[in-house]
DRENDO-1510 file (C-alpha; in Angstrom, 1 decimal, always signed):
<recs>
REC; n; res; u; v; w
REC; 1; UNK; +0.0; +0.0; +0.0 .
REC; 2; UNK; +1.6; +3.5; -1.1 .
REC; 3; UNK; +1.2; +6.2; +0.9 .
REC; 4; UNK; -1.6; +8.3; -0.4 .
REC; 5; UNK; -3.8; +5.3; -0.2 .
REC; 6; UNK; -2.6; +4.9; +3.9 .
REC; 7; UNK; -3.7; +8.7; +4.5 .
REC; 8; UNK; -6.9; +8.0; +2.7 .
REC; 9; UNK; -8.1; +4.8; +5.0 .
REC; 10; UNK; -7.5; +6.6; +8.0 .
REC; 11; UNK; -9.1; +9.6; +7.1 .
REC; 12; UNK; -12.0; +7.4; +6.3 .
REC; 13; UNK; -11.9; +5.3; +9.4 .
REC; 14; UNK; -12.0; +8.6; +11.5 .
REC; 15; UNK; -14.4; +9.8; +9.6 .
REC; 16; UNK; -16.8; +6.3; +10.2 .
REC; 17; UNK; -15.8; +6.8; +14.0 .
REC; 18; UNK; -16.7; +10.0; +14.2 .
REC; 19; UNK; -19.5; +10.0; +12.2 .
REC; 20; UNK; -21.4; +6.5; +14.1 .
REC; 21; UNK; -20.5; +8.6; +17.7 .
REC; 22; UNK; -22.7; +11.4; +16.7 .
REC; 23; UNK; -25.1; +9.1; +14.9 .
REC; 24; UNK; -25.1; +7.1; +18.1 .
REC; 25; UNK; -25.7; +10.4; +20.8 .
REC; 26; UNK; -28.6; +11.7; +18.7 .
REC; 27; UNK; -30.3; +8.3; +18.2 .
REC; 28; UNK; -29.8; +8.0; +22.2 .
REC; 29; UNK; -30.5; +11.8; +23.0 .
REC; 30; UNK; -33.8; +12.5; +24.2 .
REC; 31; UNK; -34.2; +14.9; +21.6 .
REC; 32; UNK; -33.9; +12.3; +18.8 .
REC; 33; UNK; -36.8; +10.7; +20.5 .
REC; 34; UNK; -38.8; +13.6; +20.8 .
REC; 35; UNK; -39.0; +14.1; +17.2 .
REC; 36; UNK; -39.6; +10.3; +16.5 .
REC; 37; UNK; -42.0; +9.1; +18.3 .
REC; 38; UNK; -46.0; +9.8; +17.9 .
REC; 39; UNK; -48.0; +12.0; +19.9 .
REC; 40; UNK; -49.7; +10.8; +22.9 .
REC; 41; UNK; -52.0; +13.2; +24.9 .
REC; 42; UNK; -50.6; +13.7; +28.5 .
REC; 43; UNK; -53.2; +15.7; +29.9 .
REC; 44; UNK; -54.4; +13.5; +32.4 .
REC; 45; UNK; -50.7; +13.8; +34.3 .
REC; 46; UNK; -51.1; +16.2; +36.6 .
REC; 47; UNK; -49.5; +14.8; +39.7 .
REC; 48; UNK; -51.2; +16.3; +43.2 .
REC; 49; UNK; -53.0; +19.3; +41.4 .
REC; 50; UNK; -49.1; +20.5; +39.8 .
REC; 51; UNK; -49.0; +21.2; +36.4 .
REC; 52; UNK; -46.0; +22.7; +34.2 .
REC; 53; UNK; -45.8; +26.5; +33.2 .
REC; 54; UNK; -47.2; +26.9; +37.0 .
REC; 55; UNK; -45.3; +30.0; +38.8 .
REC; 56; UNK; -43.6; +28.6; +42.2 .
REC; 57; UNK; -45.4; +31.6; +43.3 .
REC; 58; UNK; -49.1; +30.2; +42.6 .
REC; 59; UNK; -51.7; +29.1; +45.5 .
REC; 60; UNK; -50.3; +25.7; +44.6 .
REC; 61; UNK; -47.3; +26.6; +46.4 .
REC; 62; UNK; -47.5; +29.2; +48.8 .
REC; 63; UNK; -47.1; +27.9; +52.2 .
REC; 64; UNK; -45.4; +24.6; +51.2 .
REC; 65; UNK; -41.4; +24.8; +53.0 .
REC; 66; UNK; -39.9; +24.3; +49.5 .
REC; 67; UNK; -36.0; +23.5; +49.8 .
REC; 68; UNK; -33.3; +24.6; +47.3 .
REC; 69; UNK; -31.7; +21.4; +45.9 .
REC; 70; UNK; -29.0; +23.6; +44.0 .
REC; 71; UNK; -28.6; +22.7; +40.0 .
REC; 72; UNK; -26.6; +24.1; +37.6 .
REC; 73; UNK; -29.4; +24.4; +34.9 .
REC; 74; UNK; -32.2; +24.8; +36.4 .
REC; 75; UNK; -33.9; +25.7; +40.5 .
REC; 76; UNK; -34.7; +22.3; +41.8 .
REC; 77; UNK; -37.2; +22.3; +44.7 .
REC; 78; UNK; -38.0; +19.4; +47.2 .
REC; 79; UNK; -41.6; +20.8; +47.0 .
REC; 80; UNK; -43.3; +17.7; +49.1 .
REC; 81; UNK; -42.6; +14.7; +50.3 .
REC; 82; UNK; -41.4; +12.4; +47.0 .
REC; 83; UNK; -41.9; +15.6; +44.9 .
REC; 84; UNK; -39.2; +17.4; +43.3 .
REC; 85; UNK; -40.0; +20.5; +40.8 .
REC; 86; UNK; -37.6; +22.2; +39.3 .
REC; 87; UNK; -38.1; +25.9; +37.7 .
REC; 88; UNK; -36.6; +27.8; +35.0 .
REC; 89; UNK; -35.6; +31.8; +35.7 .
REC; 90; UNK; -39.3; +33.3; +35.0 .
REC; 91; UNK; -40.2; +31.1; +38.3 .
REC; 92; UNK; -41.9; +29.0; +36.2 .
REC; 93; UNK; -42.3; +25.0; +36.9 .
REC; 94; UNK; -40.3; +22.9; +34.0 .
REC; 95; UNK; -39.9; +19.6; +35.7 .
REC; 96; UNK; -42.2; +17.4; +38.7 .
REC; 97; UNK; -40.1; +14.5; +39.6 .
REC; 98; UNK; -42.1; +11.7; +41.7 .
REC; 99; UNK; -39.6; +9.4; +43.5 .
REC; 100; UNK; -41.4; +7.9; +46.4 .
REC; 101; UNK; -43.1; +4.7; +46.9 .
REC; 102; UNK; -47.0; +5.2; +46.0 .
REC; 103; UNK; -46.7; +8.7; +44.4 .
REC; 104; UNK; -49.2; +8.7; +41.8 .
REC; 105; UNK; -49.1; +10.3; +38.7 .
REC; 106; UNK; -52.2; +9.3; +36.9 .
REC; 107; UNK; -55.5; +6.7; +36.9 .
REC; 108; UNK; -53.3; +4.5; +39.5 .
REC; 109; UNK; -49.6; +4.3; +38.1 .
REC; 110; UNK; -47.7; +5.1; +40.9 .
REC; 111; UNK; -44.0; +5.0; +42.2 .
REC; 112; UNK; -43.6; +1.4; +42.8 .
REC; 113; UNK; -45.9; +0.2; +40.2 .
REC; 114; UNK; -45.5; -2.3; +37.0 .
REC; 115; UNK; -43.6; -0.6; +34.0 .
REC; 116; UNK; -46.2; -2.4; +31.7 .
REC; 117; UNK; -49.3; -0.8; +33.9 .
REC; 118; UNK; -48.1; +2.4; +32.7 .
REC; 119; UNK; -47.8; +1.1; +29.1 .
REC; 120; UNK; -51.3; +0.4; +29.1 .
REC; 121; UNK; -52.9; +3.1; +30.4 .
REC; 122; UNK; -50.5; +5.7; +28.2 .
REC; 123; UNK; -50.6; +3.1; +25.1 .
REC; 124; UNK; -48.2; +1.9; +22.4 .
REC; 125; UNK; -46.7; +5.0; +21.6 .
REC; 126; UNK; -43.3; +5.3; +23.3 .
REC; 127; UNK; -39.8; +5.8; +23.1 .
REC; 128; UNK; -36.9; +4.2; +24.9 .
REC; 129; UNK; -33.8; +5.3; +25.5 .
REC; 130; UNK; -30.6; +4.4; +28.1 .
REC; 131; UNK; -29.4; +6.4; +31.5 .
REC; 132; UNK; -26.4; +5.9; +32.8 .
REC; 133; UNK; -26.0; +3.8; +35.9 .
REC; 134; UNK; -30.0; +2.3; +34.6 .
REC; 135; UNK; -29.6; -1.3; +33.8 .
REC; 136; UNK; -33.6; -0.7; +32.3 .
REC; 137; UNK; -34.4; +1.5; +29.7 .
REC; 138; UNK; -36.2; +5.1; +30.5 .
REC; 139; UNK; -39.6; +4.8; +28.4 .
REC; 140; UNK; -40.9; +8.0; +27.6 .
REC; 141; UNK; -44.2; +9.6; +25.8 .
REC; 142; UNK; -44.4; +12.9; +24.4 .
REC; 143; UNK; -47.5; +15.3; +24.0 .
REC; 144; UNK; -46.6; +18.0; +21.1 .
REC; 145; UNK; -49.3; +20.0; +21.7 .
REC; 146; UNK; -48.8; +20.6; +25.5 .
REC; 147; UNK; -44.8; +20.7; +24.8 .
REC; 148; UNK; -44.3; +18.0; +27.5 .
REC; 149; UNK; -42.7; +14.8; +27.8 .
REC; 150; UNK; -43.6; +12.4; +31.0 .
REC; 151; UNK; -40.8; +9.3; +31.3 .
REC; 152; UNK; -40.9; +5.9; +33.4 .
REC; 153; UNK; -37.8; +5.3; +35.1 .
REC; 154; UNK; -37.6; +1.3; +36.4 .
REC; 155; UNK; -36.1; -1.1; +37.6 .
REC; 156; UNK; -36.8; -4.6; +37.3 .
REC; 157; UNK; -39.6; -3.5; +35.4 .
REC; 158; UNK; -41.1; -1.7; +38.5 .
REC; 159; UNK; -41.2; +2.0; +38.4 .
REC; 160; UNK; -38.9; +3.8; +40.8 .
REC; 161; UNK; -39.3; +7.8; +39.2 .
REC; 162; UNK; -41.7; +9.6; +37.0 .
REC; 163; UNK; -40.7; +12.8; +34.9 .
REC; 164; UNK; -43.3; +15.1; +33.7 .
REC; 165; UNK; -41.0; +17.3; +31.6 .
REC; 166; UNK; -41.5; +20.3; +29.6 .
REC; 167; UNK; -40.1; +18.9; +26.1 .
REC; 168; UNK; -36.6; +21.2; +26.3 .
REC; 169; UNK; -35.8; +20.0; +29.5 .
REC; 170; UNK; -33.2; +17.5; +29.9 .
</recs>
């Protein structure tokens, strides 16, 4: 092999390495899986009367002792027992985050409840992507016209969080 042809297959390798590592993050990102995967209406998930675009400064909230869980990105909130909210700078709720035992999100699905419970009552339409340190995948549905993403985090194909997301949130 001459040398022109050498530079050549390495330039192409890198470029095939390079090239399947970005293919690879999108396909995996949960933006990738936004845009791919049908609508599903989400309106019944509004966990304990919270619902996103709410100010922290609402009825909703006032009175609650709400403690600063300092993020980078965003103001995370322990708002209740096994709720966590997290807010963008306008005050305005982004993220509810159920990660007790028995928190219910909708119709029965709960913290602690079969994965495939939650399929059923939110249907076929899903996505599934991997988290690090998750040994089972995160399913997720997404609502278009409410801009909102809820995912299913398990384990042993028992829930142990639920996301209700504003779709830019990640």
């Amino acid at each position: 092999m001459n040398y022109k042809t050498k530079i050549l297959l390495i330039v192409v390798l890198l470029f095939d390495i390079i090239g399947l590592g970005w293919f690879a993050h999108l396909y995996l990102s949960r933006e990738y899986s936004f845009w791919h995967t049908k609508n599903t209406d989400l309106s019944i998930a509004k966990p304990y009367g919270y619902y996103l675009g709410e100010s922290l400064d609402d009825v909703a909230f006032k009175g609650k002792p709400m403690t600063n869980l300092n993020n980078a990105k965003y103001d995370y909130f322990q708002v209740d027992q096994g709720i966590v909210a997290a807010s963008n700078k306008e005050h305005k709720l982004i993220r509810i985050v159920l990660n007790s035992d028995g928190m219910e999100v909708a119709k029965g699905i709960k913290v602690g409840s079969p994965l495939s419970d939650a399929m059923e009552v939110f249907g076929g339409s899903y996505y599934k992507r991997g988290e690090e340190q998750m040994s089972d995948p995160v399913i997720g549905y997404v609502d278009r016209k409410k801009d909102m993403t809820i995912e299913f985090w398990s384990k042993n194909g028992l829930i142990t969080e639920i996301r209700i997301d504003r779709s830019f949130v990640q």
